[in-house]
MDTraj code that builds the backbone (N, CA, C; nanometers):
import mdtraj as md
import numpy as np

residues = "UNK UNK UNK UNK UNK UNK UNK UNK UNK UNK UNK UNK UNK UNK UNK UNK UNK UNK UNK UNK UNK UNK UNK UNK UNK UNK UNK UNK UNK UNK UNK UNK UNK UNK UNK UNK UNK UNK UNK UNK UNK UNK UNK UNK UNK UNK UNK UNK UNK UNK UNK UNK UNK UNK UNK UNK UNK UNK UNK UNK UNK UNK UNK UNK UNK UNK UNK UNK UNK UNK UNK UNK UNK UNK UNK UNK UNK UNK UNK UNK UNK UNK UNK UNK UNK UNK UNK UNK UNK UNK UNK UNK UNK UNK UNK UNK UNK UNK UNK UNK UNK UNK UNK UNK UNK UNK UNK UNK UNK UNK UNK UNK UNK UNK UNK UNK UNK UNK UNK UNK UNK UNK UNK UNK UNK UNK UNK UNK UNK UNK UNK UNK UNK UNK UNK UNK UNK UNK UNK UNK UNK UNK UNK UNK UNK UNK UNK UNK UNK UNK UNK UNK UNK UNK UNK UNK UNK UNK UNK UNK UNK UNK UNK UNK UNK UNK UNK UNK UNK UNK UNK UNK UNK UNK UNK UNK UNK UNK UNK UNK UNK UNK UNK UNK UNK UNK UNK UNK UNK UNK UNK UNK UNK UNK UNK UNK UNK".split()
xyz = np.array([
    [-4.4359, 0.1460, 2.3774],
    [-4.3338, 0.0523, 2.3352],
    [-4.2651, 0.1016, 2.2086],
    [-4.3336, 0.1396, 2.0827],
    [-4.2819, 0.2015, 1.9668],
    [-4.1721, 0.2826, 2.0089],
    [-4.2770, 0.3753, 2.0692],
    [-4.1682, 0.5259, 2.1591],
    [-4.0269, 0.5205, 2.2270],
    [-3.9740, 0.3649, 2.2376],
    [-3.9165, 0.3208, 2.3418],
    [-3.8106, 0.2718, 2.2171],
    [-3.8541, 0.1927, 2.1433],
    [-3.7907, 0.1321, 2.0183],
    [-3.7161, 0.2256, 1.9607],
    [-3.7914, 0.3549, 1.9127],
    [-3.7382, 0.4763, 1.8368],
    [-3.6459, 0.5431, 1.9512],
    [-3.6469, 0.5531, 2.0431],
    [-3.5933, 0.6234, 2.1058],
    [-3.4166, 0.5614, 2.1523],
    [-3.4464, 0.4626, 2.1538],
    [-3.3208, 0.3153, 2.1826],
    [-3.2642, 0.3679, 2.0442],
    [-3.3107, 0.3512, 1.9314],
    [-3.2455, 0.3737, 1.7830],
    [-3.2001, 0.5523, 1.7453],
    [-3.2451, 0.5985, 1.7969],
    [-3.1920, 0.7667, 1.8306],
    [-3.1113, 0.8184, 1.9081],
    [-3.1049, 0.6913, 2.0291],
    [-2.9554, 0.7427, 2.0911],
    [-2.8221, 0.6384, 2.0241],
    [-2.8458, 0.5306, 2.0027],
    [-2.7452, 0.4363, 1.9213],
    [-2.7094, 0.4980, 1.8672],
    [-2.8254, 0.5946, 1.7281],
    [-2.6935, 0.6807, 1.6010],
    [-2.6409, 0.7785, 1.6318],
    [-2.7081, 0.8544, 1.8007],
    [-2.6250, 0.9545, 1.8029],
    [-2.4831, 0.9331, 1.8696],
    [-2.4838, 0.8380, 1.9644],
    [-2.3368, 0.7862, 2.0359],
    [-2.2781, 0.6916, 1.8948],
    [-2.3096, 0.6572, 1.7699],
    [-2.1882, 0.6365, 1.6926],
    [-2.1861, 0.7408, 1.6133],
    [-2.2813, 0.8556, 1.5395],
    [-2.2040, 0.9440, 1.5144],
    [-2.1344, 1.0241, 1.6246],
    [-2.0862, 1.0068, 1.7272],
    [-2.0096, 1.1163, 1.8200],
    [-1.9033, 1.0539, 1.8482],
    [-1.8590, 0.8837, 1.8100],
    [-1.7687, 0.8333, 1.8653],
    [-1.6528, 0.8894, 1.7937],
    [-1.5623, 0.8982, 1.8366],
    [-1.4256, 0.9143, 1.8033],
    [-1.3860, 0.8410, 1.6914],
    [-1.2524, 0.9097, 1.5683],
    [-1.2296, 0.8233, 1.5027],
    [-1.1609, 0.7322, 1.5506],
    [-1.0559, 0.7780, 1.5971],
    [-0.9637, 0.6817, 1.7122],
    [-1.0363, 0.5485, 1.7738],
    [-1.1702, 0.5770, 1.8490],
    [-1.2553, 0.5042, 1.9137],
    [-1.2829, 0.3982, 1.7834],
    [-1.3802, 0.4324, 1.6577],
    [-1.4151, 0.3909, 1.6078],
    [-1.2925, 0.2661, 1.5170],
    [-1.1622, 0.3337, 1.5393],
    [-1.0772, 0.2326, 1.4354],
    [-1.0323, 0.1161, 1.5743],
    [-1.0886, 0.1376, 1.7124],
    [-1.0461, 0.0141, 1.7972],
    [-1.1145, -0.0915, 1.7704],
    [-1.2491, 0.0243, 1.7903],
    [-1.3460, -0.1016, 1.7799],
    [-1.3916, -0.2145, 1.6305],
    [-1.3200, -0.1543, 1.5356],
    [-1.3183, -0.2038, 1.3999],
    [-1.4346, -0.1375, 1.2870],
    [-1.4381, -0.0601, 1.3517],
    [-1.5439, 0.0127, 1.2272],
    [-1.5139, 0.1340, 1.1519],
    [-1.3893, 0.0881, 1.0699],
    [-1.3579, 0.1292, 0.9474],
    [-1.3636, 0.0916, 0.8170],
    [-1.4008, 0.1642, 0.7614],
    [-1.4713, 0.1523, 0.6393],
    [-1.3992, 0.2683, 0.5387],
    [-1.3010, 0.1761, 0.4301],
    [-1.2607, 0.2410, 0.3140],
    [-1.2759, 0.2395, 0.1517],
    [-1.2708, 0.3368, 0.0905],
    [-1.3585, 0.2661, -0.0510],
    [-1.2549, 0.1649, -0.1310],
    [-1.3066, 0.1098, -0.1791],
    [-1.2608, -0.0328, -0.2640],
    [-1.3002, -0.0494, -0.4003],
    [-1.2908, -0.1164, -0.4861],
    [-1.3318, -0.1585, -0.6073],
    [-1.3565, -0.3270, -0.5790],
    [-1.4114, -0.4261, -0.6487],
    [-1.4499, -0.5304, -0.6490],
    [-1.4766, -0.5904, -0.8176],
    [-1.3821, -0.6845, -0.8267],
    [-1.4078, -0.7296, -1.0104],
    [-1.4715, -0.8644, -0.9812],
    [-1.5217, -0.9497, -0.8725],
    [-1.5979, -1.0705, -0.8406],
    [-1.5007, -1.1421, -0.7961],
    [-1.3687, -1.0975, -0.8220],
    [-1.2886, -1.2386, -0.7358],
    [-1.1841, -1.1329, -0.6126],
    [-1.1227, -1.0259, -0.6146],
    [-1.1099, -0.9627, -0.5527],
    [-1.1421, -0.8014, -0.5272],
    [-1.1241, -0.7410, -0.4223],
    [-1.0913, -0.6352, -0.3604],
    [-0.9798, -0.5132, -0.3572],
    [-1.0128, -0.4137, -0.4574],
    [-0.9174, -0.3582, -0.4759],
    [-0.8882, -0.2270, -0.3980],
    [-0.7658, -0.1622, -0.3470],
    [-0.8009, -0.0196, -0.2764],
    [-0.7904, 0.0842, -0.4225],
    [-0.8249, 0.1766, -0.3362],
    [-0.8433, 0.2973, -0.4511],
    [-0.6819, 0.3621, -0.4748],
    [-0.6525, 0.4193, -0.5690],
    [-0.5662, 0.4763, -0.6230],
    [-0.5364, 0.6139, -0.5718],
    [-0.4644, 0.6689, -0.5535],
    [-0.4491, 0.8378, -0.5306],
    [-0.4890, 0.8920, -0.6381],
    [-0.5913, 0.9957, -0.6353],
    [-0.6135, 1.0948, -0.7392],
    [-0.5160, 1.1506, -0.7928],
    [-0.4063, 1.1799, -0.6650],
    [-0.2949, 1.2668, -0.7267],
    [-0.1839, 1.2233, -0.7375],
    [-0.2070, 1.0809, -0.7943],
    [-0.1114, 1.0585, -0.8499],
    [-0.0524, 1.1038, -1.0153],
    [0.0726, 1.1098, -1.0019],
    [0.1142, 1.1697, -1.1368],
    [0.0804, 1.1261, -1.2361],
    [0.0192, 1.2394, -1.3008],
    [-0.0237, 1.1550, -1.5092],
    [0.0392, 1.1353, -1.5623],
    [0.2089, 1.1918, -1.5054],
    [0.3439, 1.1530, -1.6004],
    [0.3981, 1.0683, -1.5206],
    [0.4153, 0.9468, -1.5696],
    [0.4555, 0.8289, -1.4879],
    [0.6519, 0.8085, -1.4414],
    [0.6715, 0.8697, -1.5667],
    [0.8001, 0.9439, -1.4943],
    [0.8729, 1.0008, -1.3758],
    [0.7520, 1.0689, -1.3277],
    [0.7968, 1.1625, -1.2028],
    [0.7773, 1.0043, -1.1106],
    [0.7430, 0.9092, -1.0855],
    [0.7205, 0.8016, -0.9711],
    [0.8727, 0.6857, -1.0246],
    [0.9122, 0.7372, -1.1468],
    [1.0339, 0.6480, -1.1415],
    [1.1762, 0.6755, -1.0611],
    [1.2296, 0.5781, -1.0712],
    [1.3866, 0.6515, -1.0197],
    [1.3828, 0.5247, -0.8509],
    [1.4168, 0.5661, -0.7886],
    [1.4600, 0.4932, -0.6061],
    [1.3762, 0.4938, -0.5375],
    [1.3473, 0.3966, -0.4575],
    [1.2384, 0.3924, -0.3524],
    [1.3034, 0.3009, -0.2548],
    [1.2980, 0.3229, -0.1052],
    [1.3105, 0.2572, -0.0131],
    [1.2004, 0.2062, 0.0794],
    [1.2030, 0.1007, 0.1187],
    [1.0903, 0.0846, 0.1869],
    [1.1412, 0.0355, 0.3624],
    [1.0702, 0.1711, 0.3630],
    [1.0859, 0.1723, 0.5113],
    [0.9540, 0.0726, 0.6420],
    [0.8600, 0.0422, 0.5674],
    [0.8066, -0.0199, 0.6396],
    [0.6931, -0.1094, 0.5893],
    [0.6097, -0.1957, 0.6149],
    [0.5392, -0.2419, 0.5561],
    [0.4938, -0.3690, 0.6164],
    [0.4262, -0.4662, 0.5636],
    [0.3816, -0.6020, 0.6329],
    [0.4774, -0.6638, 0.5474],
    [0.5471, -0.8040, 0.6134],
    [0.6712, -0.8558, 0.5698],
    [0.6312, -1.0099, 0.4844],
    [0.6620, -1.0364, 0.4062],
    [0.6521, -1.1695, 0.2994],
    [0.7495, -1.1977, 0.2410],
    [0.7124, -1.2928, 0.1993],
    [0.8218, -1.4308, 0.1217],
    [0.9600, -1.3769, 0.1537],
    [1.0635, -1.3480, 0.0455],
    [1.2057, -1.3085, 0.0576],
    [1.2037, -1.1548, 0.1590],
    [1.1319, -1.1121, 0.1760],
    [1.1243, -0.9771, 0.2506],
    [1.1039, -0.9673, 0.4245],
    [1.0637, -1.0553, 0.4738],
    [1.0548, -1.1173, 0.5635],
    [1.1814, -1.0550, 0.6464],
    [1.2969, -1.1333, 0.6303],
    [1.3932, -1.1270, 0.7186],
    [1.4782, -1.0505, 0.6251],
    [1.4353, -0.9606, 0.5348],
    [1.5356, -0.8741, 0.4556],
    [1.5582, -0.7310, 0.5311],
    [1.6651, -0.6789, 0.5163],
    [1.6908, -0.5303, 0.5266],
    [1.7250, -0.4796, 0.4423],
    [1.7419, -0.3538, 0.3689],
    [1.7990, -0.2892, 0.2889],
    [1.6708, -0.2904, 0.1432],
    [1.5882, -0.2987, 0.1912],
    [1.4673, -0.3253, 0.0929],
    [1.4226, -0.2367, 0.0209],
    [1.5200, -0.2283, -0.0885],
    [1.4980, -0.1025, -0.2460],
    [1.4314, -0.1368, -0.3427],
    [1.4169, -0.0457, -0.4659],
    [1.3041, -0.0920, -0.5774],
    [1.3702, 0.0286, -0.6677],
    [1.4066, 0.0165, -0.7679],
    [1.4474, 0.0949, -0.8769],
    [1.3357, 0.0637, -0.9931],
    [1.2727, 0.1960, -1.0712],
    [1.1920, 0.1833, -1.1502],
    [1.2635, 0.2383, -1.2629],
    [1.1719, 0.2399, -1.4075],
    [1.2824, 0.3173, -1.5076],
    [1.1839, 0.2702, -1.6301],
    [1.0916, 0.3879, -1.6343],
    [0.9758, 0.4008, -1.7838],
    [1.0622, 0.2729, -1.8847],
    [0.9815, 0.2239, -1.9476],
    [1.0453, 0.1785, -2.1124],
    [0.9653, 0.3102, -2.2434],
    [1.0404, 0.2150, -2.3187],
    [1.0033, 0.3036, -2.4266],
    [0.8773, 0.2036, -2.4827],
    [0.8188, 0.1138, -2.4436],
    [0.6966, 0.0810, -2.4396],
    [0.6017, 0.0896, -2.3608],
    [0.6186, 0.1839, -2.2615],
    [0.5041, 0.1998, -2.1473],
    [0.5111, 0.1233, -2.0188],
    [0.5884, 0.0543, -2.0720],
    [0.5718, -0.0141, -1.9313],
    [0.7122, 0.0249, -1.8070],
    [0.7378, -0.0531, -1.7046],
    [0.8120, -0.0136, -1.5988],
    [0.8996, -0.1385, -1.5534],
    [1.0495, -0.1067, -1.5928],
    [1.1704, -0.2479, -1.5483],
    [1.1472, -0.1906, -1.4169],
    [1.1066, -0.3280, -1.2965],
    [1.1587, -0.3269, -1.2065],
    [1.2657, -0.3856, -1.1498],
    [1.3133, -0.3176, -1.0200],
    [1.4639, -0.3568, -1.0306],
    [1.4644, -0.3962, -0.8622],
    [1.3923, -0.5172, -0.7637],
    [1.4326, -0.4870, -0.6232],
    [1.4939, -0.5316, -0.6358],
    [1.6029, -0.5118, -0.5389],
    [1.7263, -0.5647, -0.3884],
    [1.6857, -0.5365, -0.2758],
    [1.7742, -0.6491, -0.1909],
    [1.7398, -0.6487, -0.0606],
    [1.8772, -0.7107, 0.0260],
    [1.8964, -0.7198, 0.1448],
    [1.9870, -0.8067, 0.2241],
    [1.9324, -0.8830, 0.3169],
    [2.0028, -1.0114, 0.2782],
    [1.9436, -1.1389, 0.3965],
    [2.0747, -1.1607, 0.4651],
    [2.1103, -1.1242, 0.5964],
    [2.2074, -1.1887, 0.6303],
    [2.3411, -1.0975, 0.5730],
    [2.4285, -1.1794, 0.4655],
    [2.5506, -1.0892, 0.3720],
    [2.4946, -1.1310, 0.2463],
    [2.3842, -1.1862, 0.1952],
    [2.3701, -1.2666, 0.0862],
    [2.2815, -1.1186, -0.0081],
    [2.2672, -1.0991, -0.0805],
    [2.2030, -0.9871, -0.1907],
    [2.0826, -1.0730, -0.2444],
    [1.9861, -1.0235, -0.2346],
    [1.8674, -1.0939, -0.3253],
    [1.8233, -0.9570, -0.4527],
    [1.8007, -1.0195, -0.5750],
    [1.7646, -0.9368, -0.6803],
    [1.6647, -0.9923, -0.7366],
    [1.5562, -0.9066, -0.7726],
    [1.4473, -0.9580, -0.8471],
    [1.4413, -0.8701, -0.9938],
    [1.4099, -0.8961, -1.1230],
    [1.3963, -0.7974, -1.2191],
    [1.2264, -0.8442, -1.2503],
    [1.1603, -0.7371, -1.2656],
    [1.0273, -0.7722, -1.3439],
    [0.9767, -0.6532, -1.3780],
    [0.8922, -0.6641, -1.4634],
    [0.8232, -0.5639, -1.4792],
    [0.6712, -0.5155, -1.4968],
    [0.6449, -0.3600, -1.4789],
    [0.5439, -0.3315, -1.3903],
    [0.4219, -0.2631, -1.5442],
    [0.2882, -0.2972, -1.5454],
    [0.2124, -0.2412, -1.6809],
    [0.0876, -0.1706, -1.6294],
    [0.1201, -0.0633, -1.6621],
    [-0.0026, 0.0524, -1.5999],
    [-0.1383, -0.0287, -1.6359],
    [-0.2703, -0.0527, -1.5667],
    [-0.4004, -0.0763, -1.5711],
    [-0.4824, -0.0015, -1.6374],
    [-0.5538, -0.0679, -1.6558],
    [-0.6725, -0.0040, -1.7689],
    [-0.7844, 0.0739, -1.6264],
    [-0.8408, 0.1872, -1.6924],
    [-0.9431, 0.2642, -1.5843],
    [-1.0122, 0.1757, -1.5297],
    [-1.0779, 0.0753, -1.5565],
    [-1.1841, 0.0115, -1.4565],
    [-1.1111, -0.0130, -1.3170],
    [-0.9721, 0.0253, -1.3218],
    [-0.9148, -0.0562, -1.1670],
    [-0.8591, 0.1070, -1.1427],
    [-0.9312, 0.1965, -1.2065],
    [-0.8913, 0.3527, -1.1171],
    [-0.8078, 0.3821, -1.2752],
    [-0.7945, 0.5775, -1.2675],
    [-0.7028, 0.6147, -1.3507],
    [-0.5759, 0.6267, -1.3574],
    [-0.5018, 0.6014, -1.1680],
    [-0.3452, 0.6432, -1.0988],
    [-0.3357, 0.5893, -1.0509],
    [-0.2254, 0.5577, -1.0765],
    [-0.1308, 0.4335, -0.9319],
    [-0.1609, 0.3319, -0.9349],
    [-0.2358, 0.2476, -1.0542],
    [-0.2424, 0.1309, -1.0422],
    [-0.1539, 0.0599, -1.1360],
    [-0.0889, -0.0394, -1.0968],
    [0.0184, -0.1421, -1.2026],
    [-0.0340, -0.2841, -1.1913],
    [-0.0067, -0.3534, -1.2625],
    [0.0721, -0.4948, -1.2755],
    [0.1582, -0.5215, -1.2690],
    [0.2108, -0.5969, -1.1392],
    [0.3502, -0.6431, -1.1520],
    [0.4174, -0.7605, -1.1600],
    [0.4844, -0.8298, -1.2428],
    [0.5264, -0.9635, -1.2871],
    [0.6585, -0.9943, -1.2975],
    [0.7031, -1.1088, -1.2033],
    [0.8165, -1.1615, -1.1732],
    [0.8235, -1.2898, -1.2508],
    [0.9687, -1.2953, -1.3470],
    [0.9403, -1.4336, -1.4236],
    [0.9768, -1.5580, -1.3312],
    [0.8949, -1.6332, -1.3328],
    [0.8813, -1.7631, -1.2287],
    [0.7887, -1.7251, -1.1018],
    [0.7007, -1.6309, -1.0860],
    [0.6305, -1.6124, -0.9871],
    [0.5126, -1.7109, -1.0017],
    [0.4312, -1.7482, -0.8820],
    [0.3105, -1.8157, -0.9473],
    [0.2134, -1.7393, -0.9695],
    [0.1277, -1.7385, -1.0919],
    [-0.0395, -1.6996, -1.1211],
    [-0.0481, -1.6211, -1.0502],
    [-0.1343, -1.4554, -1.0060],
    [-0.1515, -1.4343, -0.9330],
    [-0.3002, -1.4364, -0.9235],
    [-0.3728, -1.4583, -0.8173],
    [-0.4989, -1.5323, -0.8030],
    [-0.6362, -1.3930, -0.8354],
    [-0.5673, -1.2662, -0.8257],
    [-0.6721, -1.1432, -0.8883],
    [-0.6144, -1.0762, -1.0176],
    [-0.7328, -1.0903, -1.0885],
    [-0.7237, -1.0457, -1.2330],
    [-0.6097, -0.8887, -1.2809],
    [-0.6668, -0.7845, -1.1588],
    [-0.6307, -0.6707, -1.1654],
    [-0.5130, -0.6425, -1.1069],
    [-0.5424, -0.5154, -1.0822],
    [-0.3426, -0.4258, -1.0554],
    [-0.3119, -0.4945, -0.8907],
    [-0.1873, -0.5660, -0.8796],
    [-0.1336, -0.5820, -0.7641],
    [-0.0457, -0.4796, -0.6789],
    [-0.0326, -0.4158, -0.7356],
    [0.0506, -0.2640, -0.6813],
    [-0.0275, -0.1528, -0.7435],
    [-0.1092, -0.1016, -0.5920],
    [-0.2202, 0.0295, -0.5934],
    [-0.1472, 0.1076, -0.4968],
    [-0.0817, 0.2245, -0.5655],
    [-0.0626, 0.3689, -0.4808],
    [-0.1775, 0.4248, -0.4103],
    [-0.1930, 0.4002, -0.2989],
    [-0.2771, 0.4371, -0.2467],
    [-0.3354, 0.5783, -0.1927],
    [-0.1395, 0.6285, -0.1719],
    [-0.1168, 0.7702, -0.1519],
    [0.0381, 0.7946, -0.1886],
    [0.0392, 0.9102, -0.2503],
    [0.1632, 0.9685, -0.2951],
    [0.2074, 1.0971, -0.2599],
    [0.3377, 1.1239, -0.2330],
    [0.3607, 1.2792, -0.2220],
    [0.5356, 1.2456, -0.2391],
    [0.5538, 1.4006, -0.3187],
    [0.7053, 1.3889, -0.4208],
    [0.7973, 1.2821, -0.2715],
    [0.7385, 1.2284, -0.1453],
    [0.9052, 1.2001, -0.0689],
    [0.8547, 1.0363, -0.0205],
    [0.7310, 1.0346, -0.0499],
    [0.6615, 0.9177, 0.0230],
    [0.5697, 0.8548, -0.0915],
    [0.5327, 0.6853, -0.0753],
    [0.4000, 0.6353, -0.1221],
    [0.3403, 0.5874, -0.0402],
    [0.2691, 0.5579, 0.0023],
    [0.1636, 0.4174, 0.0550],
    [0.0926, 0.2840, -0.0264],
    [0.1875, 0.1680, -0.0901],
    [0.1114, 0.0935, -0.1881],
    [0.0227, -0.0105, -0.0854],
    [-0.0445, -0.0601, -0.1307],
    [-0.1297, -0.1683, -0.0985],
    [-0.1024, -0.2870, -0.2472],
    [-0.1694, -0.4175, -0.1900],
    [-0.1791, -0.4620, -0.3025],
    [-0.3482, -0.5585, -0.2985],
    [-0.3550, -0.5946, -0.3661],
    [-0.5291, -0.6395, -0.3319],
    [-0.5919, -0.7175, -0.2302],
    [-0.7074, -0.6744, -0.1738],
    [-0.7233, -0.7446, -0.0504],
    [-0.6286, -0.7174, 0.0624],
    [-0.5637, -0.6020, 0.0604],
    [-0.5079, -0.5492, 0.1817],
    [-0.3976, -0.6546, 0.2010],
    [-0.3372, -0.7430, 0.1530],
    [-0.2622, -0.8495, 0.1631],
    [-0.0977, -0.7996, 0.1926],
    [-0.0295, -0.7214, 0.1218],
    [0.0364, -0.6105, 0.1716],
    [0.1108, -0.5263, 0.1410],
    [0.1615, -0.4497, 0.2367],
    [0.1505, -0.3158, 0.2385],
    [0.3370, -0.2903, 0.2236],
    [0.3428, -0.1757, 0.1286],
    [0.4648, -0.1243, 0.1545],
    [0.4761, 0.0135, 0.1473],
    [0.5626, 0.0800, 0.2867],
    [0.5361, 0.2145, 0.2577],
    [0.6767, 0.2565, 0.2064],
    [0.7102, 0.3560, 0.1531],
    [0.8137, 0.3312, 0.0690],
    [0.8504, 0.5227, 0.0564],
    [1.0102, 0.5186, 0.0899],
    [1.0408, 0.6848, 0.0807],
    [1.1644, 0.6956, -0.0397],
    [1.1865, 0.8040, -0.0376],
    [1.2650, 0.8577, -0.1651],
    [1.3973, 0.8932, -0.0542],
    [1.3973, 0.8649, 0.0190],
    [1.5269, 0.8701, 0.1165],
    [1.5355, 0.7580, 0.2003],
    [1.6708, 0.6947, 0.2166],
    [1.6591, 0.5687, 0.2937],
    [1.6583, 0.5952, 0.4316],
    [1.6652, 0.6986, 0.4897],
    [1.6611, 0.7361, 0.6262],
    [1.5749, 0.8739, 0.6332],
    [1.4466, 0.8571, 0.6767],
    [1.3471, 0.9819, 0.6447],
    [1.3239, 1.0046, 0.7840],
    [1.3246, 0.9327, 0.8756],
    [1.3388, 0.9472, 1.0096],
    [1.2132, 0.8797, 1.0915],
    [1.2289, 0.8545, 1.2039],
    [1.1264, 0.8013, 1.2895],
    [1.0022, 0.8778, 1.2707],
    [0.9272, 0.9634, 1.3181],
    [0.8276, 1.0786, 1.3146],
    [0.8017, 1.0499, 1.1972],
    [0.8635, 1.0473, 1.0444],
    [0.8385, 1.0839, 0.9425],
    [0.7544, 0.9103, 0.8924],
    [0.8207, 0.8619, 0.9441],
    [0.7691, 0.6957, 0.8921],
    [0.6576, 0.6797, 0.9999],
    [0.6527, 0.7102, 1.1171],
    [0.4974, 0.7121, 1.1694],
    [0.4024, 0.7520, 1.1229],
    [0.4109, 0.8476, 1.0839],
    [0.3128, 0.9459, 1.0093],
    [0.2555, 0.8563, 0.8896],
    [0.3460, 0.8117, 0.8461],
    [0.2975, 0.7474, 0.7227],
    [0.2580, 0.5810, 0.7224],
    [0.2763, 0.5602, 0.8388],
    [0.2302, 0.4581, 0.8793],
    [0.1023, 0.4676, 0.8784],
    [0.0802, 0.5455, 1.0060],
    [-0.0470, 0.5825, 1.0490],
    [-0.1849, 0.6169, 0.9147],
    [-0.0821, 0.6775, 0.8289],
    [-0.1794, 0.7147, 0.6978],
    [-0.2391, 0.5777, 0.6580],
    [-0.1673, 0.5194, 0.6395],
    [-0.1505, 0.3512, 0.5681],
    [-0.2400, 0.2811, 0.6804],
    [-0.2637, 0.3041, 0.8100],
    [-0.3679, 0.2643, 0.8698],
    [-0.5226, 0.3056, 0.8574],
    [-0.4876, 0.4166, 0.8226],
    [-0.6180, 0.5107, 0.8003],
    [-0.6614, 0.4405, 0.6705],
    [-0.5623, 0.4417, 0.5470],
    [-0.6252, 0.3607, 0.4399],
    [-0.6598, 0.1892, 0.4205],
    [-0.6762, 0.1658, 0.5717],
    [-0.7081, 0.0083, 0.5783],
    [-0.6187, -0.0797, 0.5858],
    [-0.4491, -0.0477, 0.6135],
    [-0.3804, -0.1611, 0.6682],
    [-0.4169, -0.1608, 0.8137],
    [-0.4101, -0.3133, 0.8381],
    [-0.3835, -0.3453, 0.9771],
    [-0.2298, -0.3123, 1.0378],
    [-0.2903, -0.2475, 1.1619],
    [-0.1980, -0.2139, 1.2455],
    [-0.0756, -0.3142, 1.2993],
    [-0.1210, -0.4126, 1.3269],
    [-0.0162, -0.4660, 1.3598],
    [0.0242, -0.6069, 1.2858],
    [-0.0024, -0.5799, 1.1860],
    [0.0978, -0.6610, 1.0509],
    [0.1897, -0.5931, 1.0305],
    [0.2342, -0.4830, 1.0414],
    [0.3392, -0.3610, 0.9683],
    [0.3919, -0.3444, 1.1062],
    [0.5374, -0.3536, 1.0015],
    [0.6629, -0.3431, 1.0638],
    [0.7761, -0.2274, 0.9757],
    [0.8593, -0.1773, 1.1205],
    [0.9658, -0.0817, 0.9842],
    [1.0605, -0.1988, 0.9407],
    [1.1392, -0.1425, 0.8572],
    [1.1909, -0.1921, 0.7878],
    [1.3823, -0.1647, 0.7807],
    [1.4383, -0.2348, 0.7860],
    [1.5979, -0.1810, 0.8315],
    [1.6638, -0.1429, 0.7219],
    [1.6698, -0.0201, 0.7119],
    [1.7915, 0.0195, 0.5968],
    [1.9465, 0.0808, 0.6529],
    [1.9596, -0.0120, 0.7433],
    [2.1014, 0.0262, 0.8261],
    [2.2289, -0.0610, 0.7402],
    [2.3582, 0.0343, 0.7777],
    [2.4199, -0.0785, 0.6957],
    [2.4120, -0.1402, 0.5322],
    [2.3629, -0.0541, 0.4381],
    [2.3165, -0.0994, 0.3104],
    [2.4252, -0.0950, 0.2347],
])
top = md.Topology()
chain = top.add_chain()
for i, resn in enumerate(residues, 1):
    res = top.add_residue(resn, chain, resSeq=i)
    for name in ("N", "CA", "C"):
        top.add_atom(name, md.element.get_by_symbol(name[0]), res)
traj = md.Trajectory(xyz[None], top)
């Protein structure tokens, strides 16, 4: 009977170490690293993200992402950044609803290491409500000079975001797919229309 027990438990780990990753992200057994401060869940930061916070300023489009509040039924969904001379980061979105322009200004304050050394911010809109986790709400998850992948805590959501407003189909899969790999759900994320801007 032992023999039988051990043997049941020796083929189990060997058919899940052999399963596919593919296999393994159907069946839900993915597993990515996180941080945890007792009230939320944070994703990890890109290592390589830039130490000069400079190089991440300037235009961003977001080509795809899981859709909320004013963003929802928006197209044309930009983000202009721009260092201060106090460290911190004016943000600048626009978007289009319809013919109507939506603008938000706020701004973004690099995190202290316990929430990672890169890519993590605070970001604050005046009149937003409280936000319910202590730490950085905008975590670069992955960066490269044409693309990001942010998350924000608890996987809540996701924007993937290019340095060109038309980077192309193939090119926004790809980075989708990354953004799945780093723990968004698949089918919350949607592209995003930058036609017509």
């Amino acid at each position: 009977m032992r023999v039988l027990v051990i043997l049941c438990g020796f083929v189990a780990t060997v058919a899940a170490l052999s399963m596919r990753r593919e296999d393994q992200h159907e069946k839900g057994h993915k597993v990515v690293p996180a941080l945890f401060d007792g009230k939320c869940y944070y994703p990890t930061g890109d290592p390589h993200f830039p130490k000069n916070l400079e190089q991440y300023m300037g235009t961003w489009y977001q080509v795809a992402g899981t859709p909320f509040g004013p963003t929802a039924s928006a197209r044309c969904v930009k983000a202009e950044y721009k260092l201060t001379s106090a460290g911190s980061v004016a943000v600048t979105n626009t978007a289009k609803v319809g013919d109507r322009a939506i603008v938000a200004n706020g701004t973004a304050y690099p995190q202290n290491n316990e929430y990672g050394r890169s890519g993590v911010l605070k970001v604050m809109f005046p009149g937003s409500p409280d936000d319910p986790c202590p730490g950085p709400n905008y975590i670069v998850q992955a960066y490269a000079h044409d693309h990001a992948v942010v998350q924000t805590p608890n996987w809540d959501v996701l924007y993937v975001l290019s340095r060109e407003q038309h980077p192309g189909v193939a090119k926004i899969g790809e980075w989708i797919e990354h953004a799945v790999a780093l723990g968004s759900n698949r089918t919350e994320i949607m592209e995003f229309d930058q036609n017509s801007c």
